[in-house]
KEKE-3310 file (N, C-alpha, C; in steps of 0.2 Angstrom, whole numbers, plus 5000, padded with zeros to 4 digits):
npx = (5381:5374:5370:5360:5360:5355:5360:5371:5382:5384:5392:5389:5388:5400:5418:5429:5421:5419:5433:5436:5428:5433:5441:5455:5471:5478:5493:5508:5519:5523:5526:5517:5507:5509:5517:5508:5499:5510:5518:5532:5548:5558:5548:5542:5551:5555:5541:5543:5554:5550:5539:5547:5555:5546:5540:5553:5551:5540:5543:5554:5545:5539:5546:5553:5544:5538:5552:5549:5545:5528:5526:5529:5525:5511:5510:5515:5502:5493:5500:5500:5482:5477:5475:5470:5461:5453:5460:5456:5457:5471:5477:5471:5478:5489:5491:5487:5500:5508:5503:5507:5520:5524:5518:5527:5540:5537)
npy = (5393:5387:5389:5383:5380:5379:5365:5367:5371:5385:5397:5405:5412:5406:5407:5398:5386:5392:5394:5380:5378:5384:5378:5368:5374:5373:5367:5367:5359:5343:5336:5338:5332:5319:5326:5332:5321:5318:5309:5300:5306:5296:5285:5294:5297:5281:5281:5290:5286:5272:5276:5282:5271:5264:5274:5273:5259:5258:5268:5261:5248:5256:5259:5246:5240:5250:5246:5235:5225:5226:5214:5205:5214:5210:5197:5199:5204:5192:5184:5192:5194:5184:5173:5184:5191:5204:5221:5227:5237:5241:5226:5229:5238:5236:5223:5230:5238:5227:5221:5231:5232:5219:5221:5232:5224:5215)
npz = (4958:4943:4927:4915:4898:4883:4881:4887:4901:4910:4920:4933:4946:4954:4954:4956:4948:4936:4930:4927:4918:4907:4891:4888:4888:4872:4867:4858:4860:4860:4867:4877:4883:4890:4900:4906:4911:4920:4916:4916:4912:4904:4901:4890:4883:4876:4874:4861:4856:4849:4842:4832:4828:4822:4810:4805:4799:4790:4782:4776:4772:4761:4753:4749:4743:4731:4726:4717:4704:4693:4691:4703:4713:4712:4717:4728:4734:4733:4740:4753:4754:4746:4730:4720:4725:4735:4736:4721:4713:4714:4709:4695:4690:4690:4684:4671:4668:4666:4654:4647:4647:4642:4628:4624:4625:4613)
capx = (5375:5375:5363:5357:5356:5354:5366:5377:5381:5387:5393:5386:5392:5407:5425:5431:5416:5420:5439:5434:5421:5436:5444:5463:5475:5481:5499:5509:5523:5524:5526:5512:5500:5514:5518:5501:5497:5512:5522:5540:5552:5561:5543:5541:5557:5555:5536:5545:5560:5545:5535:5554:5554:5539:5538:5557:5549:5534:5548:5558:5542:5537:5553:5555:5537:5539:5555:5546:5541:5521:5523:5532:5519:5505:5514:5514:5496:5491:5501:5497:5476:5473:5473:5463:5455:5453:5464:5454:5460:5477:5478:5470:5483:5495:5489:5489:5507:5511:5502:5509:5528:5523:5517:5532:5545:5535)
capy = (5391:5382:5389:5378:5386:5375:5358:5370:5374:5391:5398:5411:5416:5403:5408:5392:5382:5397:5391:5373:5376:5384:5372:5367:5378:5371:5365:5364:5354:5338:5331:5342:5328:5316:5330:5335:5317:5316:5302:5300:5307:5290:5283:5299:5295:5276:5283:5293:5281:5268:5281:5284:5264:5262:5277:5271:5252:5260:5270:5252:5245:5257:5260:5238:5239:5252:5244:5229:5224:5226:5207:5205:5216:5207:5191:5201:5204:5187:5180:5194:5194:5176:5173:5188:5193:5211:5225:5226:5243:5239:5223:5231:5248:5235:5220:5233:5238:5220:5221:5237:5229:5213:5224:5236:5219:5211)
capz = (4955:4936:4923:4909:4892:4876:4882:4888:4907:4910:4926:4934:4954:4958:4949:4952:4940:4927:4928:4927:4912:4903:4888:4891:4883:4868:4866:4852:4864:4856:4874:4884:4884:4896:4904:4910:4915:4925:4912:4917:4906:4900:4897:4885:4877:4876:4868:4854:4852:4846:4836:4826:4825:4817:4805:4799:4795:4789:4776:4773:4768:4755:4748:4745:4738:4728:4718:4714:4697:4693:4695:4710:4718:4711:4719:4736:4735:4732:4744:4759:4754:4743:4726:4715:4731:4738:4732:4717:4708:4712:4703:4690:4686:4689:4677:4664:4667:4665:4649:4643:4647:4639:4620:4623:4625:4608)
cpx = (5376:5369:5363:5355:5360:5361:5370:5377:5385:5387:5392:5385:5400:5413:5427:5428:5419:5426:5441:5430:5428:5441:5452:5466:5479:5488:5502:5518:5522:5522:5519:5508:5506:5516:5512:5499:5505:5519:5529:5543:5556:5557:5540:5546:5557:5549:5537:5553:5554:5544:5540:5553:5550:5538:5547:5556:5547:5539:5550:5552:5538:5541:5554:5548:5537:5545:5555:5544:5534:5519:5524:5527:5513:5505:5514:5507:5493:5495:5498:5489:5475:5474:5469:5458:5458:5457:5461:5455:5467:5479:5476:5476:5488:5496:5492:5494:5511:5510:5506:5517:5529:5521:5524:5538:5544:5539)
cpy = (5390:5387:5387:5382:5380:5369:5361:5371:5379:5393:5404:5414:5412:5403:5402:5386:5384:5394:5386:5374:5378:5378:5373:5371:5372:5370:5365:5359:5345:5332:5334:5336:5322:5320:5333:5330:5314:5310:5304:5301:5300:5286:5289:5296:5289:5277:5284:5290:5274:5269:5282:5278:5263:5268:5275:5263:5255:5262:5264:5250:5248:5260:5252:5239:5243:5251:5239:5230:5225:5215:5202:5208:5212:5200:5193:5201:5198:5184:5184:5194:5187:5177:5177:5189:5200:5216:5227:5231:5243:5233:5224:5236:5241:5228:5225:5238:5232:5219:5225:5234:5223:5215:5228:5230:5216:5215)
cpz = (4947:4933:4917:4903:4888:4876:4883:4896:4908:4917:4930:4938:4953:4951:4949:4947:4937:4927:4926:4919:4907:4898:4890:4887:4879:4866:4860:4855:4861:4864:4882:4887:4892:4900:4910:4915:4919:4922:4914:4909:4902:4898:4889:4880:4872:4868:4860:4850:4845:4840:4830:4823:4819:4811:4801:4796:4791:4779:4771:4766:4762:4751:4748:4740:4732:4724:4717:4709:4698:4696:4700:4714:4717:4716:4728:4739:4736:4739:4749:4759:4750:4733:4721:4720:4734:4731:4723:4710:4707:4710:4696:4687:4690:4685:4670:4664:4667:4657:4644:4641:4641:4630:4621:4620:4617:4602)
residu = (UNK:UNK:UNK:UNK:UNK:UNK:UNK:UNK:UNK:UNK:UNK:UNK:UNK:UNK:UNK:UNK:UNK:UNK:UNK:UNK:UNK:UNK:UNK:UNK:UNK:UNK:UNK:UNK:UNK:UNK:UNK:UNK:UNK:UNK:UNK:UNK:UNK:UNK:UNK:UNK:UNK:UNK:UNK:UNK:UNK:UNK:UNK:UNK:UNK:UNK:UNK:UNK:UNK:UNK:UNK:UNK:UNK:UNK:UNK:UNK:UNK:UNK:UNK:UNK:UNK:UNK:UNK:UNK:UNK:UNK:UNK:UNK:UNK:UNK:UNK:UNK:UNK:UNK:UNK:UNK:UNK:UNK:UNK:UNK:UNK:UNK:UNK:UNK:UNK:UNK:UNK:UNK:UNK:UNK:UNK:UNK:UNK:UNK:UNK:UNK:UNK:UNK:UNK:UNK:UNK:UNK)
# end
C-alpha cells in the first residue's frame, strides 16, 4: 500500500516498492550509464572514440582562431554570420584592436 504525502509517494508495507522508490546509486564510472543499459562494449568504445574526435577538432579550431590577426578573424565572422551581423561584442574588442595596431604602426 502507497501513502501520498505532499507529491511524494512513500511506501509503507511492501519492501519491494521501498526498493524501487530508492534513487540509483550514483556512479562515478564514466561507462556505468552503457553498462546499466546493456550497450556493447565496442559500441562504448566507438562512443568514446567519437567523443575524443570531437573534443580534438574542437581543440584544432580554437587553436587556428586563436592565431589569426584581429582582421582575419573579423574576415571569419563576416563570412560565417554576414557582413556586420551578429557577434556584436566581438567585433567590437576586435575593431578596437585593429585600431590600436593601426595608431601603434603610424
Amino acid at each position: 500500500m502507497l501513502q501520498y504525502n505532499q507529491n511524494r509517494v512513500t511506501p509503507k508495507f511492501n519492501k519491494e516498492v521501498a526498493e524501487m522508490s530508492q534513487p540509483a546509486p550514483v556512479s562515478k564510472d564514466r561507462n556505468a550509464f552503457s553498462r546499466r543499459y546493456n550497450m556493447p562494449e565496442d559500441s562504448r568504445k566507438a562512443r568514446d572514440k567519437n567523443l575524443e574526435a570531437k573534443r580534438e577538432e574542437a581543440k584544432g579550431k580554437v587553436y587556428d582562431y586563436s592565431h589569426k590577426t584581429p582582421e582575419e578573424r573579423l574576415a571569419v565572422l563576416d563570412a560565417k554570420l554576414g557582413k556586420g551581423v551578429g557577434a556584436r561584442k566581438e567585433r567590437a574588442r576586435l575593431e578596437a584592436m585593429v585600431a590600436a595596431e593601426q595608431i601603434a604602426t603610424q
